[in-house]
NUTI-881441 format. One record per residue (C-alpha): residue in one letter; x, y, z; residue number from 1. Coordinates in steps of 0.1 Angstrom, whole numbers. Each point is the difference from the previous one (the first is absolute). Layout:
// residues N
NODE  rest      u      v      w   nr
NODE     A      X      Y      Z  NUM
...
END
This chain:
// residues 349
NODE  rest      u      v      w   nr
NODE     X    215    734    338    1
NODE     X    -34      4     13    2
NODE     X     -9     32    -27    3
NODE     X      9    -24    -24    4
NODE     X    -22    -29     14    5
NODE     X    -26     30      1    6
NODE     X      5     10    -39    7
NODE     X      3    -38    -11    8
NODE     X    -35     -7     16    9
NODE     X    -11     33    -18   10
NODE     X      6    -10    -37   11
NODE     X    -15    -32      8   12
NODE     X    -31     16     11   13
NODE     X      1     22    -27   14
NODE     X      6    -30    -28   15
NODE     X    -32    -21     17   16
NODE     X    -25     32     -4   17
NODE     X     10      2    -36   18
NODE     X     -5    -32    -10   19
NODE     X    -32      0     19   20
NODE     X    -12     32    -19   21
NODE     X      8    -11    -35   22
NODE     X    -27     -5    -20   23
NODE     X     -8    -33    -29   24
NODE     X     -4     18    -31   25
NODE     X    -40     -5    -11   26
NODE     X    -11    -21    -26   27
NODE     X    -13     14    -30   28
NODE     X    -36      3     -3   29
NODE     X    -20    -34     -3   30
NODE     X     32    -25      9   31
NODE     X      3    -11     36   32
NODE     X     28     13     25   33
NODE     X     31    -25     -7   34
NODE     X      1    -21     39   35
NODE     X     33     -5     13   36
NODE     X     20    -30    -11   37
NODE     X     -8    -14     33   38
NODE     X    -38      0     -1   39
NODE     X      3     -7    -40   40
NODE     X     15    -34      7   41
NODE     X    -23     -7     28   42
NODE     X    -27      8    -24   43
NODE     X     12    -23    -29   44
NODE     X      7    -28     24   45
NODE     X    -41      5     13   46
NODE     X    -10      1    -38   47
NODE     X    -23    -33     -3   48
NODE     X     23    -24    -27   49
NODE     X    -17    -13    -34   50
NODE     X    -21    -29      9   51
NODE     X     13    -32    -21   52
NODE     X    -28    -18    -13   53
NODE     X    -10    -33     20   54
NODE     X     15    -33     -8   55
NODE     X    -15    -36      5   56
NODE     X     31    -23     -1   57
NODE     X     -7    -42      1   58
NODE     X     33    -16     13   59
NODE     X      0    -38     -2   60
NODE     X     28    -24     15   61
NODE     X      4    -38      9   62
NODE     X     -6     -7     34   63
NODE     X     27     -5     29   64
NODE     X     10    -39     -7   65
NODE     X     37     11      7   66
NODE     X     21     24     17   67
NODE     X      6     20    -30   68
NODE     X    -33      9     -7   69
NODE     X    -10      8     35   70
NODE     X     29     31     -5   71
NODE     X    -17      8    -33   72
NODE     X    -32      4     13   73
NODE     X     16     20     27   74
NODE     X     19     20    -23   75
NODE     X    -33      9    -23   76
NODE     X    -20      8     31   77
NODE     X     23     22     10   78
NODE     X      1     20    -35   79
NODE     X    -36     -1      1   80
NODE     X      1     20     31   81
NODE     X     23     20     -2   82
NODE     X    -17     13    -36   83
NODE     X    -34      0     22   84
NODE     X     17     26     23   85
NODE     X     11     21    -23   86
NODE     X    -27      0    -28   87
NODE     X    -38    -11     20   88
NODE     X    -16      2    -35   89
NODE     X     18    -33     -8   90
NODE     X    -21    -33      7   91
NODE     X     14    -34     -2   92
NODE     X    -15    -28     -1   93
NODE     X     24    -27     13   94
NODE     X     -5    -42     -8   95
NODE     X     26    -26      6   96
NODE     X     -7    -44    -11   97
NODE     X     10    -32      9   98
NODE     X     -4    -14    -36   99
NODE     X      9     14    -41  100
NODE     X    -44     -4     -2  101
NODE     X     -9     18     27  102
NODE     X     25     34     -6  103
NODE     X    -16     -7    -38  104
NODE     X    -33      4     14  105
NODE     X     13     32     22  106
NODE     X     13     12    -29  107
NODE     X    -34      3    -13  108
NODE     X    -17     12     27  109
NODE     X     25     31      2  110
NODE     X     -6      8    -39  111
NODE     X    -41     -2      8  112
NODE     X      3     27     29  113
NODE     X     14     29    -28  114
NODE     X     39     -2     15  115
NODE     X     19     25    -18  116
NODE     X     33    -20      7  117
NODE     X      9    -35      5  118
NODE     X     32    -16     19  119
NODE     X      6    -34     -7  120
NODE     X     27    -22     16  121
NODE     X    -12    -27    -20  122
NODE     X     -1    -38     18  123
NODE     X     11    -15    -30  124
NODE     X     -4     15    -42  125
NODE     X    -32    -18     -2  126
NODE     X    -16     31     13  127
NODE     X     10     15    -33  128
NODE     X    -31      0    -20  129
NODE     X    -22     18     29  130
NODE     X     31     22      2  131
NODE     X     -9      7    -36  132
NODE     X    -32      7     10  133
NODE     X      7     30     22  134
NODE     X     26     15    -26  135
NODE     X    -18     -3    -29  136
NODE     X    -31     21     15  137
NODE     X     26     29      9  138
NODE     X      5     -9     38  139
NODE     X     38     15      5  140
NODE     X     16    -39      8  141
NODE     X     28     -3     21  142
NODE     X     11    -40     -3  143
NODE     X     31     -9     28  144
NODE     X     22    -29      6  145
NODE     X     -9    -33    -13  146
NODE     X    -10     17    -29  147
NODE     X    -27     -2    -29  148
NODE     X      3    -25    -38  149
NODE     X     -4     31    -15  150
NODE     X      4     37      3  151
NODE     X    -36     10      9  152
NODE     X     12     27     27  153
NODE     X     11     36     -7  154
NODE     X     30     -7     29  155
NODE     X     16    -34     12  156
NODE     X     18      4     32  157
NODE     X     27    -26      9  158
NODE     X     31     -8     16  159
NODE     X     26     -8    -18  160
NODE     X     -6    -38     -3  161
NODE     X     30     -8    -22  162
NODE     X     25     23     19  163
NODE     X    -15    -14     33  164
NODE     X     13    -38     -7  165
NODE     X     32     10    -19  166
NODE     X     11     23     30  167
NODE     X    -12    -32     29  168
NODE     X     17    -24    -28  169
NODE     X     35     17     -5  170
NODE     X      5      4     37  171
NODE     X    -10    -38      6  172
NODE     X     27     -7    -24  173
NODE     X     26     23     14  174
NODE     X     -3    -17     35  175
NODE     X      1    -32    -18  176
NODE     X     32      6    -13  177
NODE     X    -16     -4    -34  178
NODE     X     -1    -38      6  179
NODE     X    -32    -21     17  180
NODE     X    -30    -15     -1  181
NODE     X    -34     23      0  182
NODE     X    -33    -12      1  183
NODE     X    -31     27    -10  184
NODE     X    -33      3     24  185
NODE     X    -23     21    -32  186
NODE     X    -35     18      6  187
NODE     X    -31     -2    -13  188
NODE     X      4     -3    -38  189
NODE     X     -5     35    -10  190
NODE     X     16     17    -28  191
NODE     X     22     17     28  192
NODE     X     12    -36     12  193
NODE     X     11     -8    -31  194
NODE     X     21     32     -3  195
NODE     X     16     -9     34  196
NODE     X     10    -34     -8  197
NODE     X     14      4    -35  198
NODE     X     24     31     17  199
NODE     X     11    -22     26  200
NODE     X      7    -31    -24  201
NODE     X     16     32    -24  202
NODE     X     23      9     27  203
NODE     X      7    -39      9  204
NODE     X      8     -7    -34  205
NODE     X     28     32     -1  206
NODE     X     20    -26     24  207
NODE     X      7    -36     -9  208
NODE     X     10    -12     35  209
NODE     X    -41     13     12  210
NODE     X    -24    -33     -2  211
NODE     X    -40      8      1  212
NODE     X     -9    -37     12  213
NODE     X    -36     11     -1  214
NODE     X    -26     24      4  215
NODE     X    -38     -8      9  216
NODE     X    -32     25     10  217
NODE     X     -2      8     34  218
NODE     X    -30     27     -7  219
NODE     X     12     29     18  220
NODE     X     -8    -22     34  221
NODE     X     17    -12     30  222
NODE     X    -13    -32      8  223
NODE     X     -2    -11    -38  224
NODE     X     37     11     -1  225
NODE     X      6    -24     28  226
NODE     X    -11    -28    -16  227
NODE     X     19      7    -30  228
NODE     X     29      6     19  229
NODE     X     -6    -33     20  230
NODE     X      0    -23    -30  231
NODE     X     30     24    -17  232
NODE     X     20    -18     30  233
NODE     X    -14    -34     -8  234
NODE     X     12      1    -35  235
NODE     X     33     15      5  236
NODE     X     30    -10     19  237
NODE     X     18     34     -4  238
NODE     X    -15     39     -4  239
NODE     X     19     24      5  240
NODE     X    -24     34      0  241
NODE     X    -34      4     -5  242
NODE     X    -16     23    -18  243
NODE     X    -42     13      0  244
NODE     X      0     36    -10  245
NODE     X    -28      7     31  246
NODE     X      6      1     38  247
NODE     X    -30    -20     11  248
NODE     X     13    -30    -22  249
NODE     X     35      3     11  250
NODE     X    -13      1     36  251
NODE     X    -15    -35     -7  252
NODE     X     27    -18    -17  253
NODE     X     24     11     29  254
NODE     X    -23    -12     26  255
NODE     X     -3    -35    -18  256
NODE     X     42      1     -9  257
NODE     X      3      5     40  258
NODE     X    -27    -29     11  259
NODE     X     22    -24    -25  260
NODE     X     30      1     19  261
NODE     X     21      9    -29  262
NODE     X     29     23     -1  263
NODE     X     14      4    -36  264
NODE     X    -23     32     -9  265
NODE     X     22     32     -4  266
NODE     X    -25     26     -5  267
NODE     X    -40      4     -4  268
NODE     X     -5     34    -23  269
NODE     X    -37      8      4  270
NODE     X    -15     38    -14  271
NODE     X    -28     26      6  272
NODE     X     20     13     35  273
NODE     X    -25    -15     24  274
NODE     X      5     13     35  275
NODE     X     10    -30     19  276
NODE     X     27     -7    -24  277
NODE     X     13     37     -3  278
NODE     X      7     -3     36  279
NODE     X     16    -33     -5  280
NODE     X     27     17    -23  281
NODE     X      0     31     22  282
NODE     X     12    -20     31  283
NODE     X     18    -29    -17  284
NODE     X    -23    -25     19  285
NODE     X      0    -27    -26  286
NODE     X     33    -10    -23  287
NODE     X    -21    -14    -22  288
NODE     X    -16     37    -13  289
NODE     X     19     25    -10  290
NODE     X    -15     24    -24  291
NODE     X    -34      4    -16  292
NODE     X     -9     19    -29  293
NODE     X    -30     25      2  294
NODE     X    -31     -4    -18  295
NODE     X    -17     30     16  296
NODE     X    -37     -4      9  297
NODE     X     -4     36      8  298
NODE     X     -6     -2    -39  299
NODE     X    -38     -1      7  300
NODE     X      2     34     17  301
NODE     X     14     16    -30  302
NODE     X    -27    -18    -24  303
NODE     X    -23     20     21  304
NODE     X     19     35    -11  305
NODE     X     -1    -10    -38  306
NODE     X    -35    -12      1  307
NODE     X    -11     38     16  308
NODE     X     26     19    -27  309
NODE     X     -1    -21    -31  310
NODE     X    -44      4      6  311
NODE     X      4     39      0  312
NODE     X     24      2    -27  313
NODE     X     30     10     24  314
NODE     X     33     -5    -12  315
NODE     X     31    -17     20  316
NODE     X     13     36     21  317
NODE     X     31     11    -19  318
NODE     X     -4    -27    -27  319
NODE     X     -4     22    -37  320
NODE     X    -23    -22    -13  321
NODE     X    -39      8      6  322
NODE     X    -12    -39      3  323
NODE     X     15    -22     23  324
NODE     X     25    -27     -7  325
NODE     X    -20    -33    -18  326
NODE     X     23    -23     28  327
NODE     X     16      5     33  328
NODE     X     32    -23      9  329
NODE     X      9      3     40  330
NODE     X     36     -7      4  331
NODE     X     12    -32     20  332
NODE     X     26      3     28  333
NODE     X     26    -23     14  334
NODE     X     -8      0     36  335
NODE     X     30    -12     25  336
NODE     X      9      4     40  337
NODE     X     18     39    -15  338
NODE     X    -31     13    -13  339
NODE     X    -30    -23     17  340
NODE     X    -15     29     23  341
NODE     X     -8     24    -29  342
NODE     X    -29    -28    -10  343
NODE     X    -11     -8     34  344
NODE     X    -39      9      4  345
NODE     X     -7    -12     37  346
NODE     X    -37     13     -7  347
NODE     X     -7    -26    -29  348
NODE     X    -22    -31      6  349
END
């Protein structure tokens, strides 16, 4: 046993001074030694990559009246970062307003400073003609949301406004039984509102026994939502659901509905997935929510990713086509206690 312990450790030695002795065939004269595939690798990883060339991208937004567009702003910040990180040639220049004038007036400013992109999530399509402006002199124009007149942009990036109202609408109706009394809490009026309402009065009209008693601007805000909701109550003896298309309205008409004393409201359908009332649905809380439909404000970090791609003539990866699409839908979701948690973002505002 132990001779063949001794030989064993033998033609191991024997196999180690071999390999030790054997020799990397040279190069031929004038081309470097090959390196091993180790070193190779560590080599091309060290080789400095292309520099892209700088970008100066202008990003303009309406200010944080509402809930919603405190996430937004979130959302583009965070694509502006995480861009930033990866790519330190990139400057933006960031500006948000409280008014249509002023984010006009922005509008111009950015064009003046020699942006080679422009995001717009327009305050309302009177911004169209400085939007215009920025296209026409070959600044690559990224136009979200509430959307432009006309199509002065090379990419409009939306979420599915139609989709978003028929999906809230047709599960309102469901619950209802197909039968009841709705009233509407609208937005601002934007070409996007209008999309939203006609849907839901599309889908309301599919089912005889569904009654829109009435539908009135709330602008996309709580406390102007209240009020609405407040008179809503003084002109009618009976509602069955209500129904705003936007969390921060919903979140005012329930807290006037629950001040009147009233108890013949089924259900408040709201939209956007705000926080607060994703948790609602994900612990069953209130009986009066039950589902929300996403309207995804993240949007405004991937307006950031077309603005950098469509200015250096990238392509979509894995997309044939060398441009990128002209529009953008985002996909609305029915959100309900089964699936809540997959939209919960505990780190939005």
């Amino acid at each position: 046993m132990k001779r063949l312990l001794v030989v064993s450790l033998a033609v191991v030695m024997a196999l180690a001074m071999l390999a030790a002795c054997t020799v990397v065939p040279a190069a031929p004269v004038g081309e470097p030694a090959a390196a091993p595939a180790g070193e190779a690798a560590a080599a091309e990883e060290a080789a400095p990559a292309e520099a892209l060339p700088p970008l100066k991208i202008g990003y303009s937004m309406p200010s944080a009246t509402h809930g919603y567009m405190a996430r937004a702003i979130y959302w583009a910040e965070t694509g502006m970062a995480d861009w930033k990180a990866k790519d330190p040639s990139l400057e933006f220049l960031f500006v948000t307003a409280d008014n249509v004038t002023k984010q006009a007036n922005d509008i111009e400013d950015l064009i003046q400073q020699d942006i080679d992109a422009l995001i717009v999530f327009p305050f309302d399509a009177s911004v169209t003609s400085v939007v215009e402006k920025a296209y026409e002199a070959g600044i690559y124009t990224v136009v979200m949301d509430r959307g432009t007149s006309k199509p002065v942009y090379d990419i409009y990036l939306s979420n599915d406004d139609e989709g978003y109202t028929r999906t809230g609408m047709e599960w309102l109706s469901e619950q209802l039984g197909y039968e009841g009394d709705v009233v509407i809490i609208e937005g601002i009026p934007t070409p996007i509102n209008t999309i939203r309402v006609d849907s839901i009065r599309a889908v309301a009209d599919k089912y005889p026994g569904i009654n829109i008693l009435d539908s009135q601007p709330g602008d996309w805000n709580m406390q102007k939502a209240l009020s609405v909701m407040e008179n809503y109550l003084q002109k009618y003896d009976k509602i069955d659901a209500v129904y705003t298309a936007d969390d921060d309205m919903m979140l005012g008409a329930i807290q006037a509905y629950k001040e009147s004393g009233r108890s013949d409201i089924k259900f408040f359908l709201g939209g956007g997935a705000d926080k607060r009332v994703i948790k609602t649905i994900m612990d069953g809380s209130d009986p009066l929510v039950k589902a929300n439909v996403t309207y995804p404000p993240d949007q405004c970090a991937t307006a950031v990713s077309l603005a950098v791609m469509g200015a250096r003539g990238e392509p979509m990866p894995n997309f044939y086509q060398k441009k990128l699409p002209v529009r953008v839908i985002l996909s609305a979701e029915l959100v309900t206690e089964e699936n809540a948690e997959l939209y919960y973002f505990p780190d939005e505002p």
